[in-house]
N, C-alpha and C positions, 0 to 999 in steps of 0.2 A: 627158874633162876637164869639171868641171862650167861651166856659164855664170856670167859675171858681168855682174851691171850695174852699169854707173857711172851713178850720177844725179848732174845738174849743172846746179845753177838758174843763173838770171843774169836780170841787168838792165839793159839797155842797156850792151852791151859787145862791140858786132859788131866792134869795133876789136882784140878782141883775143881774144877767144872760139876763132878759128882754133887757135892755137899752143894752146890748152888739149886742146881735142881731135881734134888732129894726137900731143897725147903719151898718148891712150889707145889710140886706133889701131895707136901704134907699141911697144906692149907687147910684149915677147916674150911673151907669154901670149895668145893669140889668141881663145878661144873668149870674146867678149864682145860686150853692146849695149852703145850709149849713149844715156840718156835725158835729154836736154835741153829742160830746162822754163825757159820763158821766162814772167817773172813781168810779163807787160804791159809789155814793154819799147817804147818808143816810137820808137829809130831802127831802122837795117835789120838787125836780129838776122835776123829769118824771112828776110827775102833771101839774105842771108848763109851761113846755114845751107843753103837750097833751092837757090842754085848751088852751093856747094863740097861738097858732102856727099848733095845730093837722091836719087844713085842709090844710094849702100851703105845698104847694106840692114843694118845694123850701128848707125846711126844714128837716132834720132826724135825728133822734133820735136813739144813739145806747150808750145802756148800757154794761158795761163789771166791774170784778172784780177789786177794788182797785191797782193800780202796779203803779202809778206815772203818772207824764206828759210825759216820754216818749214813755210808752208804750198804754195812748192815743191817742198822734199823730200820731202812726204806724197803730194802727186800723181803723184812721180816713183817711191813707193814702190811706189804701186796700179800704175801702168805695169810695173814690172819683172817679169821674167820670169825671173832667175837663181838658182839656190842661194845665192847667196853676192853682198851688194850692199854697194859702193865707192862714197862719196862725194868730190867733187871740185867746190872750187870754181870758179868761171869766169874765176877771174886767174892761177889756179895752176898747173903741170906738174908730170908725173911722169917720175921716171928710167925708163928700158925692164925694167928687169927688176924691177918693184916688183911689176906684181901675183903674179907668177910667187912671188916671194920667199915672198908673204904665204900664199896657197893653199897651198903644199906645208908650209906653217909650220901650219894650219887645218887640211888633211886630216890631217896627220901626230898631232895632238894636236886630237881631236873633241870636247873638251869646254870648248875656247876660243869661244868665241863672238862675241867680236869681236878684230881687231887693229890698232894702229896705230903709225906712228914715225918718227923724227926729222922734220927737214927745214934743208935750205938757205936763211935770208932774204937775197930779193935786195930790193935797194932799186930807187926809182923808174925810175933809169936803167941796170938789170938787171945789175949789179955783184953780187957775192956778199958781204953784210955779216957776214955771221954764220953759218960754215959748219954750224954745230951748236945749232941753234935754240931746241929744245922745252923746256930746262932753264932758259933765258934766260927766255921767255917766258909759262912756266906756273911760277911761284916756288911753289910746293905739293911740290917736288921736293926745296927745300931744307929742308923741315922736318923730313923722313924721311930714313934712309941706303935707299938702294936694294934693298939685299936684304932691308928691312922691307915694304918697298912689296910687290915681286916676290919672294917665298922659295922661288921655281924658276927655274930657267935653264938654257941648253943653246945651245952653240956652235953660229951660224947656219952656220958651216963645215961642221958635221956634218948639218943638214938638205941644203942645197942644196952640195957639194962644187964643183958645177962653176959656182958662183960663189964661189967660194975668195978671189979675187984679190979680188973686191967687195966682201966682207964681214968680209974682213980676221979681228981678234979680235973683234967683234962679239957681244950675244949673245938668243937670245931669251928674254923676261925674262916668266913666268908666275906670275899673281894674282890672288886673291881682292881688289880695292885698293876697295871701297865703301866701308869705315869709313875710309882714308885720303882718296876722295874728298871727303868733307863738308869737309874743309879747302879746300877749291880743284881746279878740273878738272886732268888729266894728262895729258889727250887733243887731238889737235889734227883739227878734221873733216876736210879734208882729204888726211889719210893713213889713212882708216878703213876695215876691209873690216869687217862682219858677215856673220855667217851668216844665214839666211836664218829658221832656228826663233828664232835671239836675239831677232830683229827682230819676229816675233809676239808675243814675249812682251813686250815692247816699248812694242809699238802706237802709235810714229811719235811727231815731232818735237810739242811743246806748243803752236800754231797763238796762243792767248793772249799768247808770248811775242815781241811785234814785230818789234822791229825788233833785238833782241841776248839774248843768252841762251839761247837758243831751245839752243844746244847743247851748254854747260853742264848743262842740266837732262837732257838726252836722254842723255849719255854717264855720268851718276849714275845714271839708272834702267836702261843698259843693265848695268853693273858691277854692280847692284844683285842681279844674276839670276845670278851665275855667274864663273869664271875667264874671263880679258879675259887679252892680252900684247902687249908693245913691243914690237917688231924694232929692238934698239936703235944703228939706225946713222940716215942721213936719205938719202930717199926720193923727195922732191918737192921742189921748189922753191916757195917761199914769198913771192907779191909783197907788199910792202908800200912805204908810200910814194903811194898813189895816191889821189886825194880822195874817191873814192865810197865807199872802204871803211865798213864799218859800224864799226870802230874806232874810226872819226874822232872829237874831241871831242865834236860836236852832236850825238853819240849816248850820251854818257856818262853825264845821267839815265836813259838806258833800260840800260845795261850796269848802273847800281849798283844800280837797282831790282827787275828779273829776278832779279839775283845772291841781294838779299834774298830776293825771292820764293820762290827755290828752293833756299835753306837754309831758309826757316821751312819751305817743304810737307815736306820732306824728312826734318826734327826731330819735327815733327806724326805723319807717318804712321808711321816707321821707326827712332824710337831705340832702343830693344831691341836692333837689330841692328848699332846703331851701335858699336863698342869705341873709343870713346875716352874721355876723361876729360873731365868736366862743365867744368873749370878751360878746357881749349882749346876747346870748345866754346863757352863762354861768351866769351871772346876772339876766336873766329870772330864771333859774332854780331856784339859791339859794335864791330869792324872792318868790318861790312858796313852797322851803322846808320849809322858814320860817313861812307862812303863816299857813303853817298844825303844825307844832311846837306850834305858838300863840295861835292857838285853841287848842292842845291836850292839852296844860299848863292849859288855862282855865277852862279844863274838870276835871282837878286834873289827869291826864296820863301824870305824869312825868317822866316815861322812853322813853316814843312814844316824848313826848316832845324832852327831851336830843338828841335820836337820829336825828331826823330832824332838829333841831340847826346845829350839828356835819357835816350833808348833805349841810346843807346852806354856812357853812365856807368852805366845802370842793372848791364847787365851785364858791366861792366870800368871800376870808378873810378878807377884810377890809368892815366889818358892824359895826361900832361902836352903831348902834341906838340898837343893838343884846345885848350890851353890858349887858343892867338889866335887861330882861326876861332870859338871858341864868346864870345868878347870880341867880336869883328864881329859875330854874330849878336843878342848882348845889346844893341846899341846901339841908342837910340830913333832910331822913325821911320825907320826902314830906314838910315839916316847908314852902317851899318856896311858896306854893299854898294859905292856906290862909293869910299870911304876904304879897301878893301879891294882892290880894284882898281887904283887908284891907285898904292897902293904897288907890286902888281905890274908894274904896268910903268915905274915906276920900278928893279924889282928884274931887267927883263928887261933896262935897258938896262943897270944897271951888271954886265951878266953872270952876276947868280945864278940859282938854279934859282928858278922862280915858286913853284914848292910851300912854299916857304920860307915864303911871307905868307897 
């Protein structure tokens, strides 16, 4: 059985790091490491890890200076040692027969190069919100009918039989999806396995991209290389709900600005191989200008604001929903940032959505 490694950054999170991997360990799929990089974490992660874990030999432990999630992944890549490497973040679990699923789905079809799929979100206090996640949460899904995306597939019944009951009509869903990528990610990290040559051709997570993004841009340039598939059922459990996440608002200039970043490198290096139509392409873009505009306004950066308004009508002038954040942004002397404001939480209290203003 080949080895795998699961690499698994974190950041101060000895509080809960345990139960992450307590569910690699208990894989039915045994022949695995784990490499857990700790990105200068400041409470007792290394304690933590060095009494529960210090003797298996299955386990390692590398600490490095503070730089983000992606330049943990990239140290945890140099560490590994398996054919085939599974990410996993440090809030997350996996069901027992995950990785078992994915391998035999990878050996069986050697020209997948990576796979990933579903998941369970639980909320803060580990309820199960949303048993079927990834379509919720990656809206790139609904643009396309799925057998546009995947135009192969094969009953997970028929790879692994004697998970039959588990996998129910399930199916695994096989594709070329780069040109479907540029519209928005499909992929969620932590239900990832790669291969092992994917991943050289690859050459690890964009370290430039801080504190969000970072895997967006890594899972466009792994698809970018070759047939990728879904195992389309859910897999892992999904925390959300928790303050450190990088999702959280105060990271929301760095989600909209990466996003741009790595739709322009993207268009730059690879349209030729791009098949879509200049029309949504140009609609990607000015949804991505706009996105960094929404956030610079909220920062009170109403000239970074104005400007990427200006980007977004360039390439999509019929946005009417633009119409009143780029009326706040026009307004002298900044007046439009807290009059903008304002309203929202007068819009919070009478119950509407804030996005509204």
């Amino acid at each position: 059985m080949p080895l795998v490694s699961v690499v698994v950054p974190t950041y101060n999170r000895a509080r809960i790091i345990e139960r992450t991997i307590d569910s690699i360990l208990a894989q039915t799929y045994q022949d695995v490491e784990v490499v857990i990089v700790d990105d200068g974490s400041s409470d007792d992660t290394r304690d933590c890890i060095a009494r529960r874990y210090g003797a298996d030999p299955r386990v390692r432990y590398v600490h490095k200076e503070n730089g983000g999630p992606a330049t943990a992944r990239n140290v945890g890549f140099k560490q590994a040692r398996g054919e085939y490497i599974a990410l996993l973040d440090s809030d997350d679990t996996w069901f027992p027969w995950k990785l078992s699923l994915q391998i035999r789905c990878m050996e069986r079809y050697p020209e997948i190069g990576m796979t990933w799929t579903d998941m369970q979100m639980i909320d803060a206090e580990g309820r199960v919100a949303d048993p079927t996640h990834l379509r919720t949460m990656y809206t790139n899904y609904r643009l396309f009918p799925t057998d546009e995306i995947f135009p192969r597939s094969v009953a997970l019944g028929e790879i692994a039989p004697d998970l039959a009951d588990i996998v129910g009509e399930a199916r695994l869903r096989i594709g070329n999806i780069f040109s479907k990528m540029v519209m928005g990610s499909l992929v969620h990290t932590s239900t990832v396995v790669l291969r092992r040559s994917r991943l050289d051709l690859v050459g690890g997570f964009n370290e430039t991209l801080r504190y969000s993004g970072e895997d967006y841009d890594f899972h466009l340039r792994t698809a970018r290389e070759g047939d990728v598939a879904l195992l389309d059922l859910p897999a892992i459990r999904y925390q959300q709900g928790m303050p450190d996440r990088l999702t959280a608002k105060r990271y929301g200039i760095h989600m909209a600005t990466n996003a741009l970043r790595t739709l322009e490198a993207v268009l730059e290096r690879d349209r030729p191989q791009i098949d879509l139509p200049d029309q949504m392409i140009r609609r990607k873009l000015a949804y991505a200008h706009a996105w960094v505009a929404h956030e610079q306004l909220d920062l009170g950066h109403v000239r970074e604001a104005r400007a990427h308004y200006l980007a977004s009508l360039r390439q999509h002038l019929w946005q009417p929903e633009l119409l009143k954040p780029i009326t706040f942004a026009a307004l002298p002397l900044g007046a439009g940032v807290p009059l903008r404001r304002w309203l929202r939480s007068i819009a919070v209290r009478l119950g509407r959505n804030e996005s509204e203003t």
